[in-house]
LUMDRENKE-949196 format. One line per 10 residues: number of its first residue (from 0); their letters; for each residue z, x, y of C-alpha. Coordinates in steps of 0.05 Angstrom, whole numbers. Example, Ala and Ser with C-alpha at 12.3 -4.5 7.8 and 13.67 -1.06 7.14 Angstrom:
0	AS	156:246:-90; 143:273:-21
// end
This chain:
0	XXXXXXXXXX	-996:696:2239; -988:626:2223; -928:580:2243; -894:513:2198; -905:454:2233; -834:429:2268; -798:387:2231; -770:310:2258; -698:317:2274; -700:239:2249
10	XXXXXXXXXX	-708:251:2180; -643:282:2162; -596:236:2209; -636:177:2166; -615:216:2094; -548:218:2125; -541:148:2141; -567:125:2077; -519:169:2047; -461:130:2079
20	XXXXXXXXXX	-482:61:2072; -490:69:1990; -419:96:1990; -391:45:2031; -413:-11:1980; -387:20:1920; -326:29:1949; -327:-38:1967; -353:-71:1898; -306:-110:1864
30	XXXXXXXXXX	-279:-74:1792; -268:-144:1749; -314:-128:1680; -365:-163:1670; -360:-226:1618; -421:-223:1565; -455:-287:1551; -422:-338:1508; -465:-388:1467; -444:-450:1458
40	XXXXXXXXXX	-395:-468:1406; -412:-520:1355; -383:-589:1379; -382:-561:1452; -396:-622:1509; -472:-633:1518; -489:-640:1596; -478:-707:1620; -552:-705:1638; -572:-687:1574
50	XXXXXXXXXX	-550:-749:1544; -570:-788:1598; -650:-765:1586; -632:-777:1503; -601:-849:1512; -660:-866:1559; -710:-840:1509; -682:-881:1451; -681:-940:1492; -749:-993:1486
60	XXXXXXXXXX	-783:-979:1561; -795:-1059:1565; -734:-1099:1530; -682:-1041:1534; -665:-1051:1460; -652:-976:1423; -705:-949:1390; -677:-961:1317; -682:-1034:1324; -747:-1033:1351
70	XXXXXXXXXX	-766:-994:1287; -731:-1034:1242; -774:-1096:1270; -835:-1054:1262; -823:-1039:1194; -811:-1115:1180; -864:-1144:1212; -909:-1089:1169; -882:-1107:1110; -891:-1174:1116
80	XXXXXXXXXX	-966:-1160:1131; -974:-1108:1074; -942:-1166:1026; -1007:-1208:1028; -1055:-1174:977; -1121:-1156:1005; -1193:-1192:991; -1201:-1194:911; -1144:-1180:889; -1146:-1239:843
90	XXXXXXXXXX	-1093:-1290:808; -1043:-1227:811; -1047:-1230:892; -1032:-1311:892; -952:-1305:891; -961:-1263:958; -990:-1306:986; -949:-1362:977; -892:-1323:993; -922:-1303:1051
100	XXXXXXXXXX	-935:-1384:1072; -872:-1396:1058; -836:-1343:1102; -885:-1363:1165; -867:-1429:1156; -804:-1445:1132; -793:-1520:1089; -770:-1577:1132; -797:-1639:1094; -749:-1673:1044
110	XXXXXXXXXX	-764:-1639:964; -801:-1714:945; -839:-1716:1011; -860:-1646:998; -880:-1654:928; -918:-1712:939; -960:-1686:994; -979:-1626:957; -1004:-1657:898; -1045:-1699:955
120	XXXXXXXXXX	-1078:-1637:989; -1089:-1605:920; -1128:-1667:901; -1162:-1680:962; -1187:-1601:966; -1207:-1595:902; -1242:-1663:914; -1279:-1650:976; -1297:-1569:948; -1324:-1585:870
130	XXXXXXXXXX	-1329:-1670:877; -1276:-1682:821; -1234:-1736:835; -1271:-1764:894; -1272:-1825:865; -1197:-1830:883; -1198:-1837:962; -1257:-1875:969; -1243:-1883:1037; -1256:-1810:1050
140	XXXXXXXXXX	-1310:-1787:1005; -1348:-1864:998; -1390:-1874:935; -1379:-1817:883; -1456:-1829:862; -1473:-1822:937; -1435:-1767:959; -1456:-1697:983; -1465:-1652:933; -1414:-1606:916
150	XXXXXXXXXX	-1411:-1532:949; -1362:-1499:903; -1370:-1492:827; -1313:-1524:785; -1299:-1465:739; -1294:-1415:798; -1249:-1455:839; -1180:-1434:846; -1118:-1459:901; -1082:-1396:914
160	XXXXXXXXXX	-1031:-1423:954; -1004:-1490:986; -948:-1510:1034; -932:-1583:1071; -894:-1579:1129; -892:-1629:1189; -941:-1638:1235; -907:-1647:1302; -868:-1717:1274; -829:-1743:1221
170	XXXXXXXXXX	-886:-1795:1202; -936:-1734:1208; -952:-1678:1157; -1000:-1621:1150; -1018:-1589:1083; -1035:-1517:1089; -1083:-1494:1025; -1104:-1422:1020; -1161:-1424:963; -1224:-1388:924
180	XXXXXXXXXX	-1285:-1409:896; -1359:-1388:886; -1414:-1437:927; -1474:-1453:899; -1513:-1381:922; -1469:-1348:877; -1420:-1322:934; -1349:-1315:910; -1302:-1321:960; -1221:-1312:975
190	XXXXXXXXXX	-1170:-1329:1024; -1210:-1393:1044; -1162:-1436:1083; -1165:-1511:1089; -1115:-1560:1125; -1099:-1640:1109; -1068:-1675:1149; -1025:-1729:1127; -993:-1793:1167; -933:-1834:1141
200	XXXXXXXXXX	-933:-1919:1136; -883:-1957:1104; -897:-2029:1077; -842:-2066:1042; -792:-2019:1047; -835:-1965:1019; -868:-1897:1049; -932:-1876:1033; -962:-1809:1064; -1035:-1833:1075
210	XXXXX	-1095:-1774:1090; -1137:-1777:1146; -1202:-1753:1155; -1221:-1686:1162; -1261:-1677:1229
// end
């Protein structure tokens, strides 16, 4: 004959009390229906923080200045570099560059000063570069008949761009020349730049813009 083991007299007082806790909160529970979830509303009020982060983000991390400006000055500064034709390009790339001169270094000689030191530096590079018209400033190439021999030929020498602009003074002047021209190997050769510098002496009431030497 065989006997069921005794059951704990805990078990059902713990049921019970179980029992009576569960029915005491829902009792308790407050009845107000639950609100489903609302999305925003186009035009709603962004968080404050939100806007914060975005107005932060669009702001330059060094000067502060927004973002669009700093693009715009990107974009100019690019624009300005992809106006100067590259290596090659020929006679059709020569307005860039001068336009290019000229918005680096904006004009602040007078229009005759200007003109007449450009036809200088023209003369005086193609001079020194192919040897015509050295007989001219004798003072800076000497004896035609004893000069250096030319490096450049004539026929493949071509000034791609020029600018005179002052050279620290009023009585001082630089000429800026951005040229081509084949040397003697054979080697043609583009964007070559070459500076005169010019100084101003007046005798009798007169100006005359006098080169100096290259060094």
């Amino acid at each position: 004959m065989t006997t069921s083991p005794a059951r704990s007299p805990r078990l059902p007082l713990i049921a019970t009390l179980v029992l009576a806790v569960a029915g005491v909160v829902l009792l308790t529970a407050p009845n107000a229906p639950s609100r489903p979830a609302t999305s925003a509303a186009p035009g709603a009020v962004v968080s404050t923080s939100v806007v914060s982060a975005t107005a932060r983000s669009s702001r330059s991390p060094r000067t502060g200045a927004p973002a669009s400006v700093m693009a715009s000055n990107a974009s100019t500064q690019s624009a300005s570099a992809s106006a100067r034709p590259p290596h090659g390009e020929g006679v059709a790339g020569d307005a860039a560059i001068q336009t290019s001169l000229e918005d680096a270094w904006p004009a602040d000689l007078a229009a005759d000063d200007e003109h007449t030191l450009l036809a200088a530096g023209r003369g005086l590079l193609r001079a020194e570069a192919t040897g015509t018209g050295r007989a001219n400033w004798p003072a800076l190439f000497g004896d035609p008949g004893q000069a250096i021999a030319p490096a450049f030929a004539t026929a493949r020498f071509r000034i791609q761009a020029a600018i005179a602009r002052r050279d620290g003074s009023p009585d001082k002047a630089v000429v800026h020349l951005v040229w081509a021209g084949t040397d003697r190997g054979g080697t043609y050769t583009d964007r070559r730049i070459t500076d005169w510098h010019f100084t101003r002496t007046s005798t009798k009431g007169a100006s005359t813009w006098t080169p100096q030497p290259r060094t």
